[in-house]
C-alpha positions in Angstrom: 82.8 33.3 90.5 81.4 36.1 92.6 78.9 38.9 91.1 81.8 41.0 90.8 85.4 40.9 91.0 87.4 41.6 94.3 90.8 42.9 94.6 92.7 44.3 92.0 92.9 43.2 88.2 96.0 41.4 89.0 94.2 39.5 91.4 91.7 38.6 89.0 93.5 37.5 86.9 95.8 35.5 88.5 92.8 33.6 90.2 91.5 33.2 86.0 94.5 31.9 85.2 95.1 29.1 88.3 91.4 27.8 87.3 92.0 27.8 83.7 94.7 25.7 84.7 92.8 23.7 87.1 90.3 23.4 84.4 92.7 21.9 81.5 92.2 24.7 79.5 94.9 24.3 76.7 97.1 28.0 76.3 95.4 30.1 73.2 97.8 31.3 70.8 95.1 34.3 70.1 91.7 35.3 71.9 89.0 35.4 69.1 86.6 38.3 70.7 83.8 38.2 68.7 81.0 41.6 69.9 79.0 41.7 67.0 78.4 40.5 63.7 79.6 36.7 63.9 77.6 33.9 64.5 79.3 30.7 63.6 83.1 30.7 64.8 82.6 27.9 67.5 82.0 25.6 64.8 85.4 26.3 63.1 87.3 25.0 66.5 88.5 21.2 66.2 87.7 19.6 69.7 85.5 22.3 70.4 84.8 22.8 74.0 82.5 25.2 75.8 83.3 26.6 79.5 81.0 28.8 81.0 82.4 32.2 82.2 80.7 31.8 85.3 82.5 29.0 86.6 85.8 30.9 86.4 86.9 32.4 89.1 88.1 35.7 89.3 85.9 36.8 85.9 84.1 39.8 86.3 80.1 39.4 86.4 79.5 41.0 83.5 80.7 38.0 82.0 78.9 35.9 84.1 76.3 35.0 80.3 78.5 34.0 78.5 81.0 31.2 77.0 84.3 30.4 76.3 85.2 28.1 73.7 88.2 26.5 73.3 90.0 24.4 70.7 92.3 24.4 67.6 92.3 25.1 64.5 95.3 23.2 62.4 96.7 22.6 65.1 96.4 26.3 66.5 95.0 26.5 70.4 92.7 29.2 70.3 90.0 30.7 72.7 86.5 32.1 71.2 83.8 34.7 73.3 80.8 34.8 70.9 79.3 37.9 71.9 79.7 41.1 74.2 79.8 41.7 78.1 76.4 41.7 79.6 75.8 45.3 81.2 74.3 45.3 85.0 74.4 49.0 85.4 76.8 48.3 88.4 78.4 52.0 88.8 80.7 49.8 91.5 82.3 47.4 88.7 85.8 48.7 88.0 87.0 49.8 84.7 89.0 47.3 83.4 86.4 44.4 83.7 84.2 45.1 80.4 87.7 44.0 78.9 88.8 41.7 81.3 89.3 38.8 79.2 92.0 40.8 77.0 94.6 40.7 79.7 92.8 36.9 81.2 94.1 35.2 77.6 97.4 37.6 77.2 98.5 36.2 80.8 97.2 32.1 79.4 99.3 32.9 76.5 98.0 34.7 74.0 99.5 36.9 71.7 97.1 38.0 69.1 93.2 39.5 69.3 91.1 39.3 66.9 88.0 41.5 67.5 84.8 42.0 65.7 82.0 44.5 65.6 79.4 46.1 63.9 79.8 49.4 63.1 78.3 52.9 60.6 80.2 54.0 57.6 80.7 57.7 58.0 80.8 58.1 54.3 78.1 60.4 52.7 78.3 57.4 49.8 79.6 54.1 51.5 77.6 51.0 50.8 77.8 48.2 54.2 81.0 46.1 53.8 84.0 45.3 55.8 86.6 46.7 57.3 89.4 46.4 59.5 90.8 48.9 61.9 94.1 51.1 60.9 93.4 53.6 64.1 90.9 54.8 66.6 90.5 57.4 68.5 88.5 57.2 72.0 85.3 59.2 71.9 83.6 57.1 74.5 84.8 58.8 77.6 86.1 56.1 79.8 89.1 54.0 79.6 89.6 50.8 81.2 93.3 51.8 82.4 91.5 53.7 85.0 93.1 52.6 88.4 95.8 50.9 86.9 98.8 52.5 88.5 100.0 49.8 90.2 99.1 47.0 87.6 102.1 44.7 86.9 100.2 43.6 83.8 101.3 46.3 81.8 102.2 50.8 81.7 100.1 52.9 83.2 100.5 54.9 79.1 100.8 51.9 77.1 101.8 52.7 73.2 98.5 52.5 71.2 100.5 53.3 68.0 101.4 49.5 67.7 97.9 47.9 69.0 96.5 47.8 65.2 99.2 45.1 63.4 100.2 45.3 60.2 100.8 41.2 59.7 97.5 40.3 61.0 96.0 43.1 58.9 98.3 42.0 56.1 96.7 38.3 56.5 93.1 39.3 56.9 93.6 41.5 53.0 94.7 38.4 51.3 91.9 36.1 52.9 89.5 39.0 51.8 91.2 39.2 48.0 90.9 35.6 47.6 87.2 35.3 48.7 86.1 38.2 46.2 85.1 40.4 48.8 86.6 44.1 49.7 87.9 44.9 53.2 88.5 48.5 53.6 91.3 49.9 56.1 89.6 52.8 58.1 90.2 55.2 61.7 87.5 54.4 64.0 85.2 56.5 66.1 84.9 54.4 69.3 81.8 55.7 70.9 80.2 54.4 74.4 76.9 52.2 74.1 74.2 50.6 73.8 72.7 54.0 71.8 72.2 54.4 68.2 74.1 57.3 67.4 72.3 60.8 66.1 72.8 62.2 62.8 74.5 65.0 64.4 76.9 63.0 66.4 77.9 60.8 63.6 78.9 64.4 61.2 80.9 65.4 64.3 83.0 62.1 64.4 83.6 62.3 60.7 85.1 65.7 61.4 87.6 64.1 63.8 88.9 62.2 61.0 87.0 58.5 62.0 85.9 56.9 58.6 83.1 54.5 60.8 81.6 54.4 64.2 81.5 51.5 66.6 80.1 51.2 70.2 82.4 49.7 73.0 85.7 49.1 71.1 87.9 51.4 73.1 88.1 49.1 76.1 89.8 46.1 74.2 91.9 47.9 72.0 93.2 50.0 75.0 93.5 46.6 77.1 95.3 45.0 74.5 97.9 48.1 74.0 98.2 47.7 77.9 98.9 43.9 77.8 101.5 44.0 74.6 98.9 41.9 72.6 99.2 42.7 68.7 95.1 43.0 67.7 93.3 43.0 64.6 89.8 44.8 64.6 87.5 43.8 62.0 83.9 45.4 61.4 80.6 44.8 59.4 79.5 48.2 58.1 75.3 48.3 58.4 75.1 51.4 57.3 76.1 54.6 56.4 76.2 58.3 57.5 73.6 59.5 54.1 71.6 56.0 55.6 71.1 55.4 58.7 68.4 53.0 59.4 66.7 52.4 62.8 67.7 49.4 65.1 65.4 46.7 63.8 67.5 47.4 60.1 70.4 47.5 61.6 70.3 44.2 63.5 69.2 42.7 60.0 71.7 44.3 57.6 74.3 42.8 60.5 72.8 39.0 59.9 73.3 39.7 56.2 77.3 40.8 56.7 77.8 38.0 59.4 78.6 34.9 56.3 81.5 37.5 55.0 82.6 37.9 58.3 82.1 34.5 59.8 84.3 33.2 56.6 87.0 36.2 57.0 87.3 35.3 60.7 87.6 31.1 60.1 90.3 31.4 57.6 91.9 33.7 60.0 91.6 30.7 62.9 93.3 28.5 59.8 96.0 30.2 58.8 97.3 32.2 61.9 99.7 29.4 62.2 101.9 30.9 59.4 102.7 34.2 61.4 104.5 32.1 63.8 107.0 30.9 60.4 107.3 34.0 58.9 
């Protein structure tokens, strides 16, 4: 894998997908994207095995960190990142590679994405819990569809009205209700990072109509609308807009949400298999 991609993101992923091959990497039924706030999903995968990013060719450097586990879960193939794209401040990189494995497993296969983040409650009240996204709208300024004209991976104005499903949110409720723990539907504020957001800025996307904020979500949701891949967002809430906390808090209070999430997100890997019979 070179230090950044060259071509087009067709190319790129074509070349993913002929070493994934190459590599005997079994087709996912869904990409578990995991940014923030899990910990533990690797160890849910039966015949768990780790490829580095790095050794793929065609992925983006950015990547270059970072693993991809593979495996299945009764008798589900499915493919796990454990954490976000590292960020070399290469103004060069195109758009579409912080989200790059989004249309790499959609083209292996895939056709579900299951996302996680931290994020902030926007509500003056709202204690940290979780939530999964209903809607988001784009405050971050960039869009990875930029250049994209002559992608055959997907429209240049794919519909985002479908990207947030209503099975896999369905699923994820009655996961949550049978664990005894409450997962809210909310609008997120996707906002570019890595920042802590100002108490001004977070009162301004609350007047948009977001109910939380989360940092670098726009690029796979908008990547998965492109690539038709149905996506379920799901975020630990560290704080809210009446208490926010500084960084050091905030990576803690994350650690505390990540069991909840880490056991939301592993019966998720075991019972995606029943979508497929419904």
């Amino acid at each position: 894998m070179t230090d950044e991609p060259e071509g087009t993101l067709d190319d790129a992923v074509a070349r993913a997908v002929s070493d994934a091959a190459k590599a005997k990497l079994e087709a996912p039924s869904a990409l578990f994207l995991l940014a923030t706030g899990a910990t533990r999903f690797s160890e849910v995968l039966e015949g768990c095995r780790r490829v580095p990013l790095a050794d793929i060719e065609g992925v983006p450097g950015c990547w270059s960190g970072l693993d991809l586990f593979t495996g299945r879960v009764n008798d589900t193939p499915l493919w796990c990142i454990e954490d976000a794209p590292t960020d070399k401040r290469n103004t060069d990189a195109p758009a579409w590679a912080r989200a790059f494995p989004v249309w790499w497993a959609s083209a292996c296969g895939a056709e579900a994405l299951i996302h996680s983040s931290a994020g902030t409650s926007l509500g003056v009240d709202g204690a940290p819990c979780l939530a999964h996204i209903t809607d988001h709208i784009n405050l971050s300024g960039a869009t990875p569809l930029d250049g994209l004209g002559e992608s055959r991976l997907g429209p240049l104005f794919p519909d985002q009205t479908r990207v947030h499903d209503e099975r896999l949110a369905a699923l994820a409720h009655e996961l949550a209700d049978a664990a005894g723990e409450d997962l809210a539907g909310a609008v997120a504020a996707c906002v570019h990072g890595p920042s802590v957001s100002t108490p001004a800025e977070l009162r301004w996307q609350r007047a948009a109509g977001a109910d939380l904020s989360v940092q670098d979500l726009a690029g796979p949701l908008v990547a998965a609308a492109h690539a038709g891949v149905p996506t379920l967002a799901l975020c630990a809430l560290t704080d809210s807009l009446s208490d926010q906390r500084d960084l050091a808090s905030l990576v803690e209070a994350t650690a505390e949400q990540a069991p909840a999430l880490d056991r939301l997100l592993g019966g998720l890997a075991r019972e995606l298999h029943r979508l497929d019979t419904e």
